[in-house]
C-alpha positions in Angstrom: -18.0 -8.8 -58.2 -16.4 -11.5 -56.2 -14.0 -8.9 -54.3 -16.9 -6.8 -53.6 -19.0 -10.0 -51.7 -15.5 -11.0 -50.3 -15.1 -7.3 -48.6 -19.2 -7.4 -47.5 -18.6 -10.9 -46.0 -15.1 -9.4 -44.2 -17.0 -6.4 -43.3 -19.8 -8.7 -41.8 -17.5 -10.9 -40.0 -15.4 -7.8 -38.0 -18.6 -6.7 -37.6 -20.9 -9.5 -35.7 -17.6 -10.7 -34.1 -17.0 -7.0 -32.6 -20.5 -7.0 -31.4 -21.2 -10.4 -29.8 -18.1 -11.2 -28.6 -16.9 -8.2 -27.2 -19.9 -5.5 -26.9 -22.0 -7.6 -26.0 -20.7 -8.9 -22.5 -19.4 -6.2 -21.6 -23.0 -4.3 -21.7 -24.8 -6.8 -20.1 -22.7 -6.8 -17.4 -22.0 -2.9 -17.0 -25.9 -2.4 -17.9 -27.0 -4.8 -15.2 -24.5 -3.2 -12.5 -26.1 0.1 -14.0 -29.6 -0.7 -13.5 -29.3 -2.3 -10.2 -27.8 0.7 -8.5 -30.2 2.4 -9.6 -33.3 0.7 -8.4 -31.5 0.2 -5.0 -31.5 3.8 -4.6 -27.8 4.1 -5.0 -27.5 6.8 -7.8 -30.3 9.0 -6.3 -28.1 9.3 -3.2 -25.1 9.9 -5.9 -27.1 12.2 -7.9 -28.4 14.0 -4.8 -24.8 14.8 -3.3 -22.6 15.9 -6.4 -25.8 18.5 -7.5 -24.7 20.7 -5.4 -21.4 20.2 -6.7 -21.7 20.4 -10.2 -24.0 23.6 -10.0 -21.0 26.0 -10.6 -20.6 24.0 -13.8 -23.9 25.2 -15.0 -25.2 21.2 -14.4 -28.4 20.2 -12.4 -29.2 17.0 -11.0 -30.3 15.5 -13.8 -27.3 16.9 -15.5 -25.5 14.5 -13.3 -27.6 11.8 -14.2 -27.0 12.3 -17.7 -23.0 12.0 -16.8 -23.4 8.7 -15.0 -25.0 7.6 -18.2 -22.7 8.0 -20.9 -19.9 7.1 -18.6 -21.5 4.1 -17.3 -24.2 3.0 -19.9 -23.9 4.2 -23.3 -23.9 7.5 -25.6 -27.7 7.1 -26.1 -28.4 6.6 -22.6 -28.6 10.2 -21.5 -31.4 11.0 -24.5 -34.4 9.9 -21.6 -32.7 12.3 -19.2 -32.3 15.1 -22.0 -36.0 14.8 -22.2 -36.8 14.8 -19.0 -35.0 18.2 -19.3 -36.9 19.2 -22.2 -40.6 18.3 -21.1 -40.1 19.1 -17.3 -39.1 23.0 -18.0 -35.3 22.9 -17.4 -34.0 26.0 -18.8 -32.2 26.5 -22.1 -29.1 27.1 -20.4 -28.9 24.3 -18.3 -30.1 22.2 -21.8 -27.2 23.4 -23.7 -24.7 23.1 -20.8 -25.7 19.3 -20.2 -26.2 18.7 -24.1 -22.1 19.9 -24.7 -21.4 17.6 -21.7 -22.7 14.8 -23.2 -21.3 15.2 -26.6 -17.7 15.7 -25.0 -17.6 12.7 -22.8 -16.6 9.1 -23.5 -19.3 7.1 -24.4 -19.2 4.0 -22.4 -20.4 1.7 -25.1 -17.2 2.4 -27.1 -14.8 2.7 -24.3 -15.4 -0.6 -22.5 -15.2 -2.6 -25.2 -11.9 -1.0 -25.9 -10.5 -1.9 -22.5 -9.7 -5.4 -24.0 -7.9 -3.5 -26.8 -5.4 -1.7 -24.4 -7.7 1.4 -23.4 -6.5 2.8 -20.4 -10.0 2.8 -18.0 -8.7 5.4 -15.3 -7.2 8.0 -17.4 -10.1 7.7 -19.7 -12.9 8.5 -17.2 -10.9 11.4 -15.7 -10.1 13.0 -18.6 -13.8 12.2 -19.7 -15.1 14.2 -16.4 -12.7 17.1 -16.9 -13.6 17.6 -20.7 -17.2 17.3 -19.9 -17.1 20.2 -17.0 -15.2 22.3 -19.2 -17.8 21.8 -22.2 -20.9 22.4 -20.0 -18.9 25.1 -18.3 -18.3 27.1 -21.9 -21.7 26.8 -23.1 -23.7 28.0 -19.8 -21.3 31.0 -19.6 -20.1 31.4 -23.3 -22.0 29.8 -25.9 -25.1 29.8 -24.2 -25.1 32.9 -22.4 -28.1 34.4 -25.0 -30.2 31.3 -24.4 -32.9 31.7 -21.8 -32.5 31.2 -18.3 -35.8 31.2 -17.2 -36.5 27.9 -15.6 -40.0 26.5 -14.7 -40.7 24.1 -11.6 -38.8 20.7 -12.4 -39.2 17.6 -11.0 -35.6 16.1 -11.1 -36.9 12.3 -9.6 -35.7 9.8 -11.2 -38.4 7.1 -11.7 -37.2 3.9 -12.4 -37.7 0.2 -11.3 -36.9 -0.7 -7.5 -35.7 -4.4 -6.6 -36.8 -5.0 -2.9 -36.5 -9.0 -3.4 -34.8 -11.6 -5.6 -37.3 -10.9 -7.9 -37.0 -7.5 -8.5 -33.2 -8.1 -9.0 -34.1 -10.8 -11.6 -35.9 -8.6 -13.4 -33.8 -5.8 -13.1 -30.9 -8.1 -14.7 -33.2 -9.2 -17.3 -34.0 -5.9 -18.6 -30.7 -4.8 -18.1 -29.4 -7.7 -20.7 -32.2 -6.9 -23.1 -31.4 -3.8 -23.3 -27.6 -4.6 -23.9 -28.9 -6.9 -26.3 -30.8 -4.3 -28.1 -28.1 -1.9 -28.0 -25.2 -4.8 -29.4 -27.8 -5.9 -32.0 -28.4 -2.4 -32.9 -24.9 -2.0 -34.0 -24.2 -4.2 -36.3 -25.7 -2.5 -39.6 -23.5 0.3 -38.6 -20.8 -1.6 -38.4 -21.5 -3.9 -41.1 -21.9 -0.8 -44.3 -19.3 1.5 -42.6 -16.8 -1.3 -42.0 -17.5 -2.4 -45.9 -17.0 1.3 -47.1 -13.7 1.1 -45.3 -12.1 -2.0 -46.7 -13.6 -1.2 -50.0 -11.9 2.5 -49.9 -8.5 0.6 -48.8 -9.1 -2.2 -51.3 -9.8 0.4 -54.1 -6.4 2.3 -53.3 -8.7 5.6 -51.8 -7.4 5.5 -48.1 -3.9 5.5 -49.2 -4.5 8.6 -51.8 -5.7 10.0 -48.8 -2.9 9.3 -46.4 -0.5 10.5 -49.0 -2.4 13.5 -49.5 -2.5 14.7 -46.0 0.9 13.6 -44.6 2.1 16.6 -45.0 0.2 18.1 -42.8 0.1 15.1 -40.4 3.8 15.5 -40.3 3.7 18.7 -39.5 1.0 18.5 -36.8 3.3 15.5 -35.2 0.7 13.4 -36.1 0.4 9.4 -37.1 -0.8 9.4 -40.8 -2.5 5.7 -39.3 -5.1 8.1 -37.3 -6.3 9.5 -40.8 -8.5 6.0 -40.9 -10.2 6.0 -37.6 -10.6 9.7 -37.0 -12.3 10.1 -40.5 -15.3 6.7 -40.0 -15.6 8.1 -36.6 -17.0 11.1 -37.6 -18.6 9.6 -40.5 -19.9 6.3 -39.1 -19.7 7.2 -35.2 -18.3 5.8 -32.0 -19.0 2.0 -32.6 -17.7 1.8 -36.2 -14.2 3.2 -35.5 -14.1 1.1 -32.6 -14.2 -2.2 -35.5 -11.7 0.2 -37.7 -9.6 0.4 -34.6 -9.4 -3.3 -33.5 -8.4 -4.5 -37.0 -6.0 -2.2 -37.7 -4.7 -3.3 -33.6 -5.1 -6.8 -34.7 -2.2 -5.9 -37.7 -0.5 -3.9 -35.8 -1.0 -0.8 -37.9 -1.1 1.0 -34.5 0.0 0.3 -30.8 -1.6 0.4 -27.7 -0.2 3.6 -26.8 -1.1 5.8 -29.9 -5.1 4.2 -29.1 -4.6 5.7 -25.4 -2.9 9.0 -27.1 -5.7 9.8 -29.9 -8.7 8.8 -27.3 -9.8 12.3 -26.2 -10.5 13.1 -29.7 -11.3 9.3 -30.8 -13.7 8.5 -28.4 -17.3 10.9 -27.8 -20.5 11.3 -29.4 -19.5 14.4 -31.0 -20.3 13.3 -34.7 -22.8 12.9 -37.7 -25.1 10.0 -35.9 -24.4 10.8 -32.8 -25.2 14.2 -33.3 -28.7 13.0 -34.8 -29.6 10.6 -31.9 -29.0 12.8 -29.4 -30.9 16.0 -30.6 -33.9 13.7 -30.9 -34.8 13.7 -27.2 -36.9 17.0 -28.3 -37.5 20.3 -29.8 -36.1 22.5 -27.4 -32.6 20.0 -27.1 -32.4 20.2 -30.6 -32.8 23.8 -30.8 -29.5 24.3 -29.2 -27.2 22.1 -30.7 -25.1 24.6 -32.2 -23.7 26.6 -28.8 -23.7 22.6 -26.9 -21.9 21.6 -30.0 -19.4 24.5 -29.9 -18.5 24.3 -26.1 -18.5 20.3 -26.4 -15.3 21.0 -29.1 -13.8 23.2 -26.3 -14.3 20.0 -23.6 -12.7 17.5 -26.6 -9.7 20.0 -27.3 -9.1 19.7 -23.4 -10.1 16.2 -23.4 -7.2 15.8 -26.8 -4.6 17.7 -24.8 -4.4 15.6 -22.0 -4.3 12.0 -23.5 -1.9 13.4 -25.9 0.7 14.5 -23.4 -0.2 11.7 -20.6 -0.9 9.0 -23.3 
């Protein structure tokens, strides 16, 4: 009994330290910058110039917007854009395509964060834009070429607060750091039971059985058997919990710098259990196509996997 309440409190220590210390600034202040181009007006004229763009990639304008979001926000930023899609008669095409972008792009609520770990910020977001053409791209003219087209009269405005005074900017700020509050907050029981299934899986001798058990196949794959960790509570536990995995095992040098930056294209996206679940509840007709986003999302990670692996 007294291991078990010695890996909780662990668990809970990693855990509230990883999201107040570290989340937590860094949200507020990426949230705030967020929010306050917005209400100037500064991502409509954004949004409004790579449209035309981005149409090629089966993407519309709110598509875009949707891009900005996990980039810039967080993973479930993009679920009031998805629907806007849903309820303002976007087609399912153009659903899927911006769905499988989403799920292959870095979410910015893990890769921020992560900076302070070593995470390369440049090489990140382009491989993040390139994997998320290439997903949207397979599912509007592969995956999602059955889905319906037809496309009913949308209005792609974006309606959010405006700051014309000092005021408006205040309270654009404020929101902005509740709402990174909410998010860092939010985290933590995540963290807290996925971080104390890890360390009680190490303490209990499972993760090495595991290790052991797929080496050889790491080793033949040219793969560090210190990835089996992370890669399996990300798709277990999500983004945010392998993010705590991956700064402890940092902190004891069970892996460098170089192999986070190598394994981030297929480390760092939505594209797992709970972030599957958040994001298909933005409304019937995103959930409905999951399955040909999810498919062409792989196809944008596998690019996404390539190209850290090679560049580091």
């Amino acid at each position: 009994m007294e291991i078990i309440v010695d890996v909780i409190l662990k668990a809970g220590r990693s855990a509230v330290e990883l999201s107040l210390f570290i989340l937590l600034p860094v949200m507020v202040v990426m949230l705030s910058l967020m929010r306050l181009l917005e209400a100037k007006g500064v991502l409509d004229w954004l949004v409004a110039k790579l449209a035309p763009l981005l149409k090629p990639f089966g993407l519309t304008g709110l598509g875009v917007f949707a891009a900005l979001q996990i980039n810039f926000v967080s993973f479930a930023a993009p679920i009031a854009t998805l629907t806007m899609m849903d309820q303002r008669g976007a087609s399912g095409r153009h659903i899927a395509a911006t769905l499988a972008m989403v799920m292959a792009m870095a979410q910015a609520n893990v890769v921020f964060p992560m900076l302070a770990m070593g995470l390369q910020f440049g090489r990140v977001l382009f491989f993040s834009l390139l994997g998320g053409l290439v997903a949207a791209s397979a599912t509007y003219y592969f995956f999602g070429r059955n889905l319906s087209a037809e496309e009913k009269l949308i209005d792609e405005t974006l309606h959010h607060p405006v700051a014309e005074n000092a005021k408006g900017v205040l309270d654009v700020i404020n929101r902005a750091g509740a709402e990174a509050f909410k998010i860092a907050v939010g985290a933590i029981p995540m963290l807290v039971l996925s971080l104390t299934v890890i360390m009680a899986l190490r303490a209990g001798g499972a993760i090495d059985a595991l290790t052991q058990l797929m080496s050889p196949l790491m080793d033949s794959l040219q793969l560090d058997r210190e990835l089996i960790l992370p890669t399996l509570t990300k798709f277990l536990a999500g983004g945010t919990a392998m993010m705590g995995v991956m700064d402890e095992m940092l902190r004891k040098e069970q892996v460098s710098e170089l192999l986070l930056n190598q394994s981030a294209g297929f480390l760092i996206h939505p594209l797992d259990i709970p972030g599957i679940a958040v994001l298909i509840s933005a409304g019937r007709r995103v959930a409905g196509v999951w399955r040909p986003a999810a498919l062409g999302a792989c196809v944008g990670i596998f690019v996404r996997t390539l190209g850290h692996a090679y560049l580091g």
